[in-house]
N, C-alpha and C positions, 0 to 999 in steps of 0.2 A: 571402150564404150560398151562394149556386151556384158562385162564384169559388172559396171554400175547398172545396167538395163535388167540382168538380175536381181541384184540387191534391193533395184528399187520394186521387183513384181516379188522378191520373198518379202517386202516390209507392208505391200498391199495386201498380199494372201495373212501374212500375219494380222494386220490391222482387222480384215476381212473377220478372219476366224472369233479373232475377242468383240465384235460386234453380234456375231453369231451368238456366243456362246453367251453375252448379256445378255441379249435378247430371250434366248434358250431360261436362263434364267429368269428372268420376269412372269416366262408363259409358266415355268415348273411351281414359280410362287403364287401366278394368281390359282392356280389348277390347286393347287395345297388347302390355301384360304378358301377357297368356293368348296371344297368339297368340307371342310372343316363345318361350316358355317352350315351346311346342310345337313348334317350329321347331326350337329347342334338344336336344329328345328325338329328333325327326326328322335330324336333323344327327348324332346321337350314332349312331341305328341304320344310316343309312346308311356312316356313316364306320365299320364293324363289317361290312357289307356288302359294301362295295368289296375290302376285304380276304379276306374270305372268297369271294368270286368271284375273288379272284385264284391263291388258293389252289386254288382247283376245275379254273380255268382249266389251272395247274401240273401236277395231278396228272391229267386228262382228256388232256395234253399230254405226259407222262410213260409214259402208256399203251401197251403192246404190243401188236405185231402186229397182227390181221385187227378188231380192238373200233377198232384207232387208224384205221384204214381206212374204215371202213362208220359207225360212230355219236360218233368221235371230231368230225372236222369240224361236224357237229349241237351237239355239242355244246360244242365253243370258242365257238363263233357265240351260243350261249345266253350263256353266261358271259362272252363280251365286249359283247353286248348289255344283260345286268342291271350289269356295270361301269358301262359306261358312263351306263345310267340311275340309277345310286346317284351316281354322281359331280353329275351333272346337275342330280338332286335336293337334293345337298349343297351346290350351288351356290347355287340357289334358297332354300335354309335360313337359308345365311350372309347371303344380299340381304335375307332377313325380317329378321332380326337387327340389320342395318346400320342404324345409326342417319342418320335421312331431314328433320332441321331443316335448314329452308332458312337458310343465312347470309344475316345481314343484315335482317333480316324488321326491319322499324323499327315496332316495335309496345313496350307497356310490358307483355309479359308473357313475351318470348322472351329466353331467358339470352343471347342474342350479341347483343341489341339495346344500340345506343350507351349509353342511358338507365346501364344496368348496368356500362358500364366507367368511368364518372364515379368521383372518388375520393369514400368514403360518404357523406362530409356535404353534397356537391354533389347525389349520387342522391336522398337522402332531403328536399332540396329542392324539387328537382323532382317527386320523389311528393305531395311535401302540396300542391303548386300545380295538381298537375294535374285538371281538368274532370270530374267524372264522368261527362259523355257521352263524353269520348275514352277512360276507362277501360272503359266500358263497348264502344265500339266495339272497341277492342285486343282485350276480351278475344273478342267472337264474333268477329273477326280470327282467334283462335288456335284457336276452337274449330273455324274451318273448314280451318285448315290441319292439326290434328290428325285427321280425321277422315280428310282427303285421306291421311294417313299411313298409319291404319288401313286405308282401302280397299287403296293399295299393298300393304300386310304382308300382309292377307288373302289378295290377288291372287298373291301368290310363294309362300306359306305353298302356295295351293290346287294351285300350278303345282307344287309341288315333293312336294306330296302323290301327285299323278298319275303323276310319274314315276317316283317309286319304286315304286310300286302294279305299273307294265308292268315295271320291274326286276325287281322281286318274283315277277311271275308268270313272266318269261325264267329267272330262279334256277333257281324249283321244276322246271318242265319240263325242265330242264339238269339236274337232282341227279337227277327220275326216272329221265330215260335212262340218269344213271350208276348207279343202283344196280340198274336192269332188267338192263343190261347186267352 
């Protein structure tokens, strides 16, 4: 009786764990998508930014006499400073975005793995032979490489939030001095 009373709490802890681990999965994929999707927005304002700093630049540059003298230079130096911090940022948006699958990951749950370039009745071969402790290790395999992903995207996402932020405030300060002036 104790031999089955085992077998039946290793089939719980195992059931237990692949619930975990989809679970684990759906959070790693909404957190991918929402950070993507924001990066996106970020990417859009910035890239709306760079332009209008250029135009500010133009017209600050454009400027007459003793304003192009005294508060002109102040204010290039704004506008080529929030450019270049929207660019910066734009950059960082597009790295969020960049898709970050390592090639080759020899795993049964990664699209570039060998497994998957099989022609289908070879692949769906090897799926029904394979172990379910190697499927189970593959997949928290993938679950640790998606998270590494997540930190990444977060990590540029956050870099690229900051420097539009110091862009942002270079603008403002540059658009007051133009409109005081």
């Amino acid at each position: 009786m104790a031999v089955q009373e085992d077998k039946l709490i290793g089939v719980e802890r195992d059931v237990l764990r692949d619930r975990f681990a989809d679970f684990e999965r759906a959070v790693l994929q909404d957190n991918i998508a929402l950070c993507d999707t924001k990066a996106g927005l970020l990417l859009a304002f910035t890239g709306a930014m760079v332009i209008f700093c250029i135009d500010a630049f133009v017209t600050v540059h454009a400027a007459p006499g003793a304003y192009q003298r005294f508060v002109g230079p102040a204010m290039r130096g704004l506008f080529v400073i929030a450019t270049i911090g929207f660019l910066a940022s734009a950059q960082f948006s597009l790295t969020t975005v960049l898709p970050r699958m390592v090639r080759g990951a020899g795993d049964h749950v990664f699209w570039e793995s060998p497994v998957f370039k099989l022609p289908v009745e070879r692949y769906v071969a090897e799926m029904e032979i394979l172990d379910p402790a190697v499927e189970r290790h593959d997949k928290l395999r993938h679950l640790h490489l998606q998270a590494g992903i997540c930190r990444r995207k977060f990590g540029h996402f956050a870099t690229a939030m900051r420097l539009a932020q110091l862009a942002f405030v270079a603008l403002v300060i540059g658009e007051v001095l133009r409109v005081a002036g």
